[in-house]
N, C-alpha and C positions, 0 to 999 in steps of 0.2 A: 504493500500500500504506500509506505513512504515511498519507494522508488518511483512509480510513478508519479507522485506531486514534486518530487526531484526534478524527474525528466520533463512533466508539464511547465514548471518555472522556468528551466530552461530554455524551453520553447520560448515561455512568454519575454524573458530578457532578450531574445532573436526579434523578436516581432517589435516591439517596443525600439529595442536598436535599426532594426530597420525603417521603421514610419519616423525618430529622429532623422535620419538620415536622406529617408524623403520631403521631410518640412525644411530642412537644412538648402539642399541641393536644388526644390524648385522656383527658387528664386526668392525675389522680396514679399513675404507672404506676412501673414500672422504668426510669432514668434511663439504666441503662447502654445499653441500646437509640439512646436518641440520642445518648450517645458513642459509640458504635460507629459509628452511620450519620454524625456529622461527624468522626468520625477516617479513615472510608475518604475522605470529598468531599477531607480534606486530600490523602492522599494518594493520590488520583487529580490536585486541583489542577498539586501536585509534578509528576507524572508526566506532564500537559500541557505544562506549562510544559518538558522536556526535552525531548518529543516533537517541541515548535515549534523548538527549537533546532537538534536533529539536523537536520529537517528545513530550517531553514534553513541552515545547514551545509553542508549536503552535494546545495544547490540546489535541492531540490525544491520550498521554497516560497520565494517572493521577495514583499519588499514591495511596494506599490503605490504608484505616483509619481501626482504632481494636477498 
């Protein structure tokens, strides 16, 4: 179950990176638009980063030894 709200966030950081990058690049638009889209990447970031924790935490994911 965590994995995939891992793997869903990561999408949503792609998506969020991507539409910055289109409010960016099509010219002189509404700027708010690409705060918007890197205010959510943050806080999706945030919310990966807890996600990995829990899930380390509470065993589900474990690092990987060399």
């Amino acid at each position: 179950m965590i994995k995939a709200l891992i793997l869903a966030t990561l999408v949503g950081i792609i998506i969020s990176l991507g539409q910055a990058l289109y409010c960016m690049t099509s010219g002189p638009s509404d700027d708010k638009k690409m705060v918007h889209a890197l205010t959510v990447r943050v806080g999706l970031s945030v919310g990966l980063f807890v996600l990995l924790l829990v899930g380390w935490r509470f065993g589900v994911l474990a690092p990987h030894t060399l």
